[in-house]
Structure formats: C-alpha cells, structure tokens
ZAMARGU-4260 file (C-alpha; in steps of 0.2 Angstrom, whole numbers, plus 5000, padded with zeros to 4 digits):
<rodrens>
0) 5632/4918/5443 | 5640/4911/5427 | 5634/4921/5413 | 5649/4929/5406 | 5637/4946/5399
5) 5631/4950/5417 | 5648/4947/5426 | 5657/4960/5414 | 5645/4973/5418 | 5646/4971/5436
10) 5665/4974/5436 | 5659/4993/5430 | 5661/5005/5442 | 5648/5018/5435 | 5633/5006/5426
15) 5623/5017/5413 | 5604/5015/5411 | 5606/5003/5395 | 5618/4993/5406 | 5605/4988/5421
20) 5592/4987/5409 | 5602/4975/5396 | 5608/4966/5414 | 5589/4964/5420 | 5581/4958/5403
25) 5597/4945/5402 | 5590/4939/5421 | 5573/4940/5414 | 5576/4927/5399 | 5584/4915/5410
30) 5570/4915/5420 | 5558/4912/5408 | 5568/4900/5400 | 5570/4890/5418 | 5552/4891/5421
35) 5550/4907/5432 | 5538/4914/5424 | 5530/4929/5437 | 5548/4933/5442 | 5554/4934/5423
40) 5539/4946/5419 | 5543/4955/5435 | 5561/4960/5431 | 5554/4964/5412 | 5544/4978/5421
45) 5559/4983/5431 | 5569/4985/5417 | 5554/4997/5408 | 5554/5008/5422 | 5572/5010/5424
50) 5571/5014/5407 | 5558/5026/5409 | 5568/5035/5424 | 5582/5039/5414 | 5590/5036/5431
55) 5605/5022/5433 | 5605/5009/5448 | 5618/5007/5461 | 5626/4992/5452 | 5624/4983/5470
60) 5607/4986/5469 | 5603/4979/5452 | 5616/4964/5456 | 5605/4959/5470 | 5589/4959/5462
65) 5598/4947/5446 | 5605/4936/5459 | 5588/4932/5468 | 5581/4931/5450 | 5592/4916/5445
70) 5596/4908/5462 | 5578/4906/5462 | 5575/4918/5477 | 5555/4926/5478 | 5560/4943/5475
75) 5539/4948/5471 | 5530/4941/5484 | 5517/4935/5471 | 5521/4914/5473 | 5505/4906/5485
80) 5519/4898/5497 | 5526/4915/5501 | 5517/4923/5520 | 5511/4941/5519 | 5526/4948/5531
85) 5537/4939/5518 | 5529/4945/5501 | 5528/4964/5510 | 5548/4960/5515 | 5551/4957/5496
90) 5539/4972/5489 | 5550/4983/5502 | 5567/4976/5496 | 5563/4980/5476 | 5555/4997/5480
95) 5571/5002/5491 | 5582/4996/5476 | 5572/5008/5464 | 5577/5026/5460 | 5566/5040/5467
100) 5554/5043/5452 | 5543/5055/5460 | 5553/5074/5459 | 5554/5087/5474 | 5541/5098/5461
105) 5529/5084/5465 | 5529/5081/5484 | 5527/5100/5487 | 5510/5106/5484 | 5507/5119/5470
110) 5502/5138/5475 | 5490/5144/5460 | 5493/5161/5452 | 5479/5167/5442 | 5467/5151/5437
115) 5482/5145/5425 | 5481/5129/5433 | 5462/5127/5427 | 5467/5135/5411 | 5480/5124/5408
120) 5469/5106/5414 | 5457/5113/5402 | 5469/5115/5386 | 5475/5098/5392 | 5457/5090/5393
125) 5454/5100/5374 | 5468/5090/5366 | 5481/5104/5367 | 5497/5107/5372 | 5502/5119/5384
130) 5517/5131/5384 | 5519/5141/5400 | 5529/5159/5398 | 5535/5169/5413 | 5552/5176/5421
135) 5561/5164/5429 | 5557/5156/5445 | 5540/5160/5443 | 5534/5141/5444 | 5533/5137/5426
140) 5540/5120/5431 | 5533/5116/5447 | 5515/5117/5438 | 5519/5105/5426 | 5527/5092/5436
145) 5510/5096/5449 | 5502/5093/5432 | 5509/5075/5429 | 5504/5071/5448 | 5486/5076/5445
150) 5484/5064/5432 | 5494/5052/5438 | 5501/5050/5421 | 5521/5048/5420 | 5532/5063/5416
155) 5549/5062/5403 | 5558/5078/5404 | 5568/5086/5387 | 5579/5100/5390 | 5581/5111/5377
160) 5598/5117/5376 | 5610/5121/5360 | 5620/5105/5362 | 5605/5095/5358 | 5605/5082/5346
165) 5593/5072/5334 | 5598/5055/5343 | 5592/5064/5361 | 5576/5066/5355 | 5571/5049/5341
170) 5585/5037/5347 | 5600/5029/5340 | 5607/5009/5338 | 5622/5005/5352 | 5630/4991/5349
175) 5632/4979/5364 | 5638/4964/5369 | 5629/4948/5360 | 5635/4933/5375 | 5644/4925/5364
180) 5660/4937/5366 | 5652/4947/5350 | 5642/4963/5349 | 5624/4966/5340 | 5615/4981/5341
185) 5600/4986/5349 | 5589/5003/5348 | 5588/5013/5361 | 5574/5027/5361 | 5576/5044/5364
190) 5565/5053/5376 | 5551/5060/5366 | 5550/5043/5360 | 5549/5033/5374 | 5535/5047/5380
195) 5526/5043/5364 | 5527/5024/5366 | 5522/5024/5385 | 5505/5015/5386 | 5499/5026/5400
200) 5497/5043/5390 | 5515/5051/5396 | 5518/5067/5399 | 5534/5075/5388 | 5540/5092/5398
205) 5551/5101/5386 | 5560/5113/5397 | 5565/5128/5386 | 5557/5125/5370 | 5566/5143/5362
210) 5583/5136/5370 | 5582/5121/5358 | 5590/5122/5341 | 5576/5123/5326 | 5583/5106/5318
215) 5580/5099/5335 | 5563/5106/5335 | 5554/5099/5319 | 5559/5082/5326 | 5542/5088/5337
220) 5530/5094/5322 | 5521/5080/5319 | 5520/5074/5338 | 5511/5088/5341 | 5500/5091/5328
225) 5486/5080/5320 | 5498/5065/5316 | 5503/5062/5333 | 5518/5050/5327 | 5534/5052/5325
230) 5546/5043/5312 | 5563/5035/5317 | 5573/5035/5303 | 5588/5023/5311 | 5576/5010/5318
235) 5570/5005/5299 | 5557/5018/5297 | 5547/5014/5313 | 5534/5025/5317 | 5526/5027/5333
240) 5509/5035/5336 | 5506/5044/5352 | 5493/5036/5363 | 5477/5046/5366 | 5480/5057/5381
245) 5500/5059/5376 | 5503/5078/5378 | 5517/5090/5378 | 5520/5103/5389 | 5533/5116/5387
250) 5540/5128/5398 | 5551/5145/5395 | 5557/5162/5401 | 5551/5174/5387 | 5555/5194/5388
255) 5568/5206/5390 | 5586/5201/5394 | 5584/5183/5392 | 5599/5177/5384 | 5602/5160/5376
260) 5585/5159/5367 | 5579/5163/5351 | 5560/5166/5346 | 5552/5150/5341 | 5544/5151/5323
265) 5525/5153/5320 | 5524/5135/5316 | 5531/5127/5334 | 5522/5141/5342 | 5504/5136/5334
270) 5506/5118/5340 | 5506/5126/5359 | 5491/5132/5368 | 5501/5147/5378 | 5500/5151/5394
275) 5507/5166/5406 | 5512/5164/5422 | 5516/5180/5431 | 5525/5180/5449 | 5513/5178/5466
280) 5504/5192/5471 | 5515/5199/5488 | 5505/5192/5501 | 5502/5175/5491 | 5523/5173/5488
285) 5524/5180/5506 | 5515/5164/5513 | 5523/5153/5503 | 5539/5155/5510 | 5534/5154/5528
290) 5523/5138/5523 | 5540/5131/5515 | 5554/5137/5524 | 5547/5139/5541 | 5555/5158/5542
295) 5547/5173/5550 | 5534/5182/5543 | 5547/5197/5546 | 5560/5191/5534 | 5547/5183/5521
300) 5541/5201/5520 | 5558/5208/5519 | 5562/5196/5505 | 5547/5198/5495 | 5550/5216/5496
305) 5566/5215/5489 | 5561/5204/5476 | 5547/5216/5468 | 5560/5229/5467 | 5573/5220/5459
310) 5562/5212/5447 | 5556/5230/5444 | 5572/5233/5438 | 5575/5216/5429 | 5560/5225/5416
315) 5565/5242/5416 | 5582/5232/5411 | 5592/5242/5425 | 5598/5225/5430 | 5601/5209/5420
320) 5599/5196/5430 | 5581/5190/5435 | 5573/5184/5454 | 5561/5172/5455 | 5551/5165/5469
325) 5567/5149/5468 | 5581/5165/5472 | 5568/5169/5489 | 5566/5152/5493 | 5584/5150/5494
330) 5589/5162/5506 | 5574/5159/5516 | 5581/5143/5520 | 5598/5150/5523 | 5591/5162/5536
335) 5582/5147/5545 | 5599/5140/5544 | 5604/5153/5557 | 5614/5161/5542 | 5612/5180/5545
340) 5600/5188/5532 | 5613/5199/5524 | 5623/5185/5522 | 5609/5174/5514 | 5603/5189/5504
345) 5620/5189/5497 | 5623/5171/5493 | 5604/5168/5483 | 5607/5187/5475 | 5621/5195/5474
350) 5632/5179/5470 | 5619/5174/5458 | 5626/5190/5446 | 5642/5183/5435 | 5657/5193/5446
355) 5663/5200/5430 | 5646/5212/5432 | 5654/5221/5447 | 5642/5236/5446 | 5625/5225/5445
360) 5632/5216/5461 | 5634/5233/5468 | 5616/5239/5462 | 5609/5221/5469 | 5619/5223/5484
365) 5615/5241/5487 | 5598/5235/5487 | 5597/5223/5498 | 5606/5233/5515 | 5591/5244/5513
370) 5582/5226/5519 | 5595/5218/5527 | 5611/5229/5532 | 5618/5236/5548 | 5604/5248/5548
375) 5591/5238/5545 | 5594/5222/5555 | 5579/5212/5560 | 5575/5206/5577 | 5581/5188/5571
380) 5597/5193/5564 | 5601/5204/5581 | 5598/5188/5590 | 5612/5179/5580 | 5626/5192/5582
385) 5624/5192/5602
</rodrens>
C-alpha cells in the first residue's frame, strides 16, 4: 500500500475512532476515484458506523478491510461474479471485523416493574422524552437500552459527569494530516450531535442528567424542546434539526444520600416526561436472579432478603451506600462460581462500602451473617466446605 496518510496510521499502536474512520474514507476515495464504486460506498458506511460506535477498531482489523479495498479484493459480496458461499465468506469477514454494537443491556430480556415500560413507549410515541428516577441498580438503564432494541432505532450514550465539556457534547475541529505532509482540519461531532444527525431517529441516553454540570446541560435546551436543533458554534454556525422520532432519554438516581448530583433546574426538568422506577417486588427480583444466574432458589431468596433490609436502611439513612438488583446479581453469579456465599455476600456488599466507612461495613456485614454466616449456612455452602 503506497499512500503515505494510511501507512502512518498503521504504525500506531492504539488507533482512535477518527483514525479508522479518517483511514476508511481515504480507502473509500481511492476507490471511487479507480472505478470501485459499490466497495467505495461500502467502506463510506463502515466508516459511519464506526463513527456511530464510538468504539476504535483493532488496527489489524481495519488494515485488512483497506488493503482488500485497494488491492481490488470483493470485500461486499455485492459484484454479480462473486458465488453465494463467497459473498456470505465476505459478509462474515466485515461483520467479525466490526465492534459489538449491540450492549449486554440489550441481549438480556427486560423484567417490567410497574407498567413503566408501557408508560415510557407511550411518552416516547407522545413526542416526549422520558427521564427515569430510582435507587441505583433498579434497572433505569437496562430499560432504556431494551427501549432502543424495541424500536430498532440506534442508541448514543452521554454520561453525565463533572468533567464534561462543551466539545463532548457539540464537537470540535481536529487537525489531521492533509496527504501531502500537511494538516487541515475537520469537524468531528460530539454525541448529542451525531444523535441528532442520525437519519434513523437515534436514541440519545444521557446517563445522569443531575451529575452533568448546568453549562453542560443548556447545550440540550433546544434539542429537547420545540426547536429540535441544536447550533454548532465551531463548525460556522451549522445547525442540525433532529429527525422526527429523535428522542432523549435520561436516566438518574434521585433521593437521599445520593452524592455527586445536584437538582436539575425547573427548565431541564420540564423538557423530561419523568418516570419512577422502584425496585422488583420480592418474588419478581427473586426469579430474576434464578433466570439469570442459574442459582438456587434458596440463595436467590436469601439475597433478596438481604437486599430489602439494607435498602430499608439506605432510606432511613442508617447506611450510605445503596443495593440494587446489579449488587444481587453480582454475588449470585459468584455463588454459582462455587464461591461460598458469605464470601460472595462480602465481595458484591461489604467491599462495595469505601473501607474508610469501617462501621457501615461492619453494619453491612453484620447484616449479612444473619443470611449467610456460620450459623446460617445454606445446604450449598455446607456442600462446598466438605
């Protein structure tokens, strides 16, 4: 391969997305310009969808799919001449050279609460933008991602955080190599504005909405209200208006002793439609581990148990330190690991707690002997110590 562009980015152990996306439109323009027309278009796509991902390629991965570009090689099993075995061969070698874009959230079935699933379809169908509130680990994100599966529509993901900057969110100009042992420079979109300009009516999850700095947040105002656009000021004033079924969903833990957050003012909170999820009832969050981690029903009610009393004392504030449905997953799958329970228990629970909090690990771990200790070991757990 002799384009000077494309071998200086191969030499870099770590690619970024802009580097296989810049690398891919480069292979894409020679091939249009040589006559390859379907595999020019093809790579163009490839490119969008890595861009999409926000997830970098294995620099061999991408190197491949260049060099079959220009050498010429059917990478897209679309030319007449190619044999099905050899177009399925081809579809097969591109899909395997792709990052995973469907998340774990979306292989594993949702479990409805309380008809917030219907409630929140409904908002969506209503032009709204839903806001889902809850403790932590009560499946705020898991709905949304189940959400974006649904409707087969694709999902970009912001996190709110305090770190978050203006360019995270509309884009900023990076400079990059010209071909000609220069540099230009070329925008590259932030998330919610890659969402916006998604032709297929994407999906943007803000994850912690009252973690995101309020400079941060008015960058959202008019995406979420009746403009539906949003301006980038860097890119000479380009505004992008949302397609029609472009939608915003926000996710956050709201209540006592949540730290890190802040309350969002009235004018962020209007543009939500809000939604709150609670935790599954008992027998509900009892089958879920079982259906998910193959454990007993024994330890799933053990775990269950101990999760409603210490998220009892989450909201009395006796404790600090919430347990969601995630925390019971966790040491589920320990114990199905032949882990011992107490030991499980202790890893998902007590080692959640910062160890500077000695006396709530205490209380936590006090808590869960009554479940799990010496006294109180379970038929699996005896069959693990013989």
């Amino acid at each position: 391969m002799q384009d000077t562009t494309v071998d200086a980015m191969a030499k870099r152990n770590a690619p970024s997305v802009s580097q296989n996306v810049a690398m891919l439109l480069d292979a894409a323009k020679r091939c249009h310009n040589s006559g390859k027309i379907t595999i020019g278009q093809n790579l163009k796509a490839l490119a969008a969808q890595l861009q999409r991902s926000g997830l970098p390629m294995p620099e061999e991965n991408c190197q491949a799919v260049v060099a079959a570009a220009v050498e010429n090689t059917p990478i897209v099993g679309e030319a007449t001449h190619l044999s099905d075995a050899e177009k399925a061969a081809a579809a097969t070698a591109i899909s395997k050279a792709l990052p995973d874009s469907e998340s774990l959230y979306q292989k594993i079935a949702y479990v409805p609460q309380d008809g917030e699933l219907a409630l929140a379809m409904a908002a969506i169908k209503a032009g709204e933008h839903p806001l889902f509130t809850g403790g932590a680990g009560c499946g705020k994100t898991h709905l949304a991602h189940h959400i974006a599966k649904v409707l087969k529509r694709p999902l970009y993901t912001l996190q709110g955080a305090d770190g978050v900057v203006p360019e995270y969110i509309i884009g900023y100009r990076d400079p990059v190599s010209d071909g000609k042992g220069g540099l230009e420079t070329t925008y590259r979109y932030g998330v919610a504005a890659q969402a916006a300009k998604d032709p297929r009516g994407a999906i943007l999850y803000w994850d912690e909405p009252n973690a995101t700095p309020d400079g941060i947040r008015f960058w959202l105002f008019s995406l979420m209200d009746g403009r539906r656009e949003i301006t980038l000021p860097d890119n000479n004033g380009e505004v992008i208006r949302a397609g029609e079924n472009f939608t915003v969903i926000g996710a956050m833990n709201e209540g006592k002793g949540y730290s890190g957050t802040s309350r969002l003012n009235d004018a962020q909170r209007e543009r939500f439609a809000v939604i709150d999820l609670g935790y599954l009832p008992a027998a509900r969050e009892r089958k879920l581990l079982v259906s998910r981690t193959g454990c007993t029903d024994d330890i799933a009610d053990k775990l269950v148990s101990l999760g409603k009393q210490l998220r009892a004392s989450f909201e009395r504030q006796e404790i600090h330190t919430p347990f969601g449905t995630r925390t019971l997953l966790k040491a589920a799958k320990l114990i199905v690991q032949k882990v011992k329970p107490l030991d499980a228990v202790k890893v998902a629970f007590v080692n959640a707690i910062p160890a500077t909090n000695a006396p709530e690990r205490k209380a936590v771990a006090t808590a869960a002997a009554a479940f799990f200790g010496s006294k109180a070991v379970t038929a699996e757990a005896q069959a693990e110590t013989k």
